[in-house]
N, C-alpha and C positions, 0 to 999 in steps of 0.2 A: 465763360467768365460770369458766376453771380453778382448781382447787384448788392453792395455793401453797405449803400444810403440810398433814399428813393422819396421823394416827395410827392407829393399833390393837392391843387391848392393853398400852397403854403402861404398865410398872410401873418404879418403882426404891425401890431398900431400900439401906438402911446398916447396918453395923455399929454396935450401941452401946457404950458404955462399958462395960457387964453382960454384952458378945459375944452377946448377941443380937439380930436382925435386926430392924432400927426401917424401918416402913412408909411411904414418905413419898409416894409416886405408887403408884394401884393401878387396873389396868385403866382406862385412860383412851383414853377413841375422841374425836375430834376431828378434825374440818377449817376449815383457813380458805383464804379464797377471795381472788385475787388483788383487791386495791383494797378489800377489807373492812378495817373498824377495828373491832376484838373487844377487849373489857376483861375480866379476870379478878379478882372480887371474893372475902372468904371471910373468917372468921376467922382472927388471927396465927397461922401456925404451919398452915395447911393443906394445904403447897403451892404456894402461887401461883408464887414465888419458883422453886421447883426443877423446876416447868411449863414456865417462860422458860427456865430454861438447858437442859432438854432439849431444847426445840424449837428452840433454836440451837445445836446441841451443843457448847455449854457442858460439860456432864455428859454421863455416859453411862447411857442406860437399862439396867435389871437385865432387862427381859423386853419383847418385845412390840418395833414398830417405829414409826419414824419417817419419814416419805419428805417431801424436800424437792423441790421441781420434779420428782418423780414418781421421784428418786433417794434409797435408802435411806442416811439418813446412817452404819448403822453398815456400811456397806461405803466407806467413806473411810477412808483415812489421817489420820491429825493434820495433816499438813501441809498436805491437801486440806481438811476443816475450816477450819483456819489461815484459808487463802486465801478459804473461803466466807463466814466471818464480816468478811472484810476488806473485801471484795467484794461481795457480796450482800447484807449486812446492817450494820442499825444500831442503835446502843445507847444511848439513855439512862437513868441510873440516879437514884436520890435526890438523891446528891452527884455533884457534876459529875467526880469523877476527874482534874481536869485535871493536869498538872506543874507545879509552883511557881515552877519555874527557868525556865520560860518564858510570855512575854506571850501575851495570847490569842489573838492572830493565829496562833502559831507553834505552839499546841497546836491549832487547827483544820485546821491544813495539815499536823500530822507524818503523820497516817496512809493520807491523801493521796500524800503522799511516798513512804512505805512502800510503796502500791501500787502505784505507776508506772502507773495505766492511762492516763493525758492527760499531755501537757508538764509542768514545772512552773510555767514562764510560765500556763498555762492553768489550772493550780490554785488557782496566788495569786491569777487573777480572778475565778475561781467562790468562794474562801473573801470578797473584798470585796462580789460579787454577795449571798452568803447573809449575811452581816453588815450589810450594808443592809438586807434585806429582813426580818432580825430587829432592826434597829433598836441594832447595837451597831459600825458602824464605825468610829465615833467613838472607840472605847476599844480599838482593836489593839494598842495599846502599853503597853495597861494589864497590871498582873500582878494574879493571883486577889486579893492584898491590899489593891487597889486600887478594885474593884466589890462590887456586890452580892451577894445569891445570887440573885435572881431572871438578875443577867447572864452572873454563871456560870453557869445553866443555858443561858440562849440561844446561848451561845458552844458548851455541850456540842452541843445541837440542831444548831450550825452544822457542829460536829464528825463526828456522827454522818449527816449526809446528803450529806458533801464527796463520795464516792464513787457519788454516788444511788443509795441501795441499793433494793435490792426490797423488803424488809420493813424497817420500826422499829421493835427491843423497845424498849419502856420499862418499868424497874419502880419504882413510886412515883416519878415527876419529880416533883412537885408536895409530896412529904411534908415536905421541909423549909421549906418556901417558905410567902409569907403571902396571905390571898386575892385581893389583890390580883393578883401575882406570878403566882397560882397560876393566874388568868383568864387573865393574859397569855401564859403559856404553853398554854393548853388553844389558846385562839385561834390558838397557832399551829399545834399537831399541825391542827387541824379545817381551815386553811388547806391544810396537808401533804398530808390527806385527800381534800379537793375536787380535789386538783393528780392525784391517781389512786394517792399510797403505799397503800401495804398496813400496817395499824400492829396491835401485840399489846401492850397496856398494862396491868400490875398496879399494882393502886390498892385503897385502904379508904376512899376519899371519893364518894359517890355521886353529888359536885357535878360531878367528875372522868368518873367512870363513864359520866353523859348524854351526854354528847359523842357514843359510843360509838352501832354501828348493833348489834351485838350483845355482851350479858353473859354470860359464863359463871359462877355460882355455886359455889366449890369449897365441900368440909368433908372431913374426916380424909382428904384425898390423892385425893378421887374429885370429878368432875363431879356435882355433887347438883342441879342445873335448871340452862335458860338464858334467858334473855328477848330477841328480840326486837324491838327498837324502830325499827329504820328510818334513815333520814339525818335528821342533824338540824339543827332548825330553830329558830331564836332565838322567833320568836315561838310557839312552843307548846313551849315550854321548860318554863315551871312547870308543864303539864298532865304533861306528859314524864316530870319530876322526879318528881310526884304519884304517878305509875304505877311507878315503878321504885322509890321508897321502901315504896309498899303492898307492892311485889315481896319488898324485901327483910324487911320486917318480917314477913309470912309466912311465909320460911323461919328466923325468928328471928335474925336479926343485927342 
């Protein structure tokens, strides 16, 4: 299984308010492997968040590298970026992002559009394909004001794979969402998973976390342990859970 992301020394700082340099990523080494689902758990404020946008460069690191399919992303262009996150990757966030001025059909397919890689005849069939199979085709023509938030997330989900990307960031899907919702969705990355994506998911829910074949533990900007756990399996779920909450309560969170 090749490595799909791969770091070393990865640091980034900011400027603060006071003009001095606030530490938020510091020497961070990490790989992940193509068809792995890695979650990144940690106290508000560690990190997690600005982990994801480096590894999709999102952000730009202050020191140390990044290589993505064995290519350093800080030797791209913005517009080559552009194109990698357009293409290569996918995004779900808390809030679904969608446009308000357009029904959900038509926010699953713009970015589709945007990338010309297949017809558009062959996009509008893949965005009905994957809105079946998350269980929302029934409401194309609905606007955000009109569903849930649990739909607007599956429409984002639907959003985010039109292009079949090679990796899916997610950070906190599931944070606004109730637990119900929030099953409904885990169910589906773990379907996503089994299909052979590649997923990188920040979460503070441990319920979320299981899913997960490996946790990365952050705290003040650095990797502090990882656990782990293997593919997972409904019935030895609460054995699962049991292990990973002893996990976390040892490192104090």
């Amino acid at each position: 299984m090749e490595h799909l992301i791969e770091t070393k020394r990865l640091s980034f700082q900011i400027d603060s308010f006071k003009g001095q340099k606030q530490i938020i990523l510091q020497n961070i080494y990490l790989s992940i492997k193509t068809g792995e689902f890695v979650t990144i758990m940690g106290p508000s404020g560690c990190g997690k968040t600005s982990l994801l946008y480096q590894l999709s460069g999102i952000e730009t690191a202050s020191t140390g590298e990044i290589k993505y399919k064995g290519c350093l992303l800080s030797g791209m262009t913005d517009k080559q970026l552009t194109a990698l996150r357009l293409t290569d990757m996918g995004f779900v966030f808390q809030h679904s992002h969608l446009l308000k001025n357009l029904n959900l059909f038509d926010n699953i397919i713009a970015a589709a559009y945007l990338a010309q890689k297949r017809p558009r005849t062959e996009v509008n069939k893949r965005a009905q394909y994957l809105m079946e199979q998350l269980d929302i085709d029934h409401l194309a023509n609905r606007y955000l004001t009109e569903v849930s938030g649990g739909q607007l997330q599956r429409a984002a989900i639907c959003r985010a794979l039109m292009n079949e990307p090679d990796i899916l960031f997610a950070d906190e899907p599931t944070g606004a969402l109730n637990s119900h919702a929030t099953k409904d969705v885990m169910d589906i990355f773990s379907k996503i998973h089994s299909e052979g994506a590649t997923l990188l998911l920040v979460t503070h829910d441990p319920k979320v976390a299981l899913r997960s074949e490996r946790i990365m533990f952050m705290n003040d900007g650095e990797i502090a342990d990882s656990l782990h756990l293997g593919k997972y399996d409904e019935s030895t779920a609460e054995k699962r859970e049991m292990r990973l909450n002893q996990w976390l309560q040892d490192l104090g969170f």
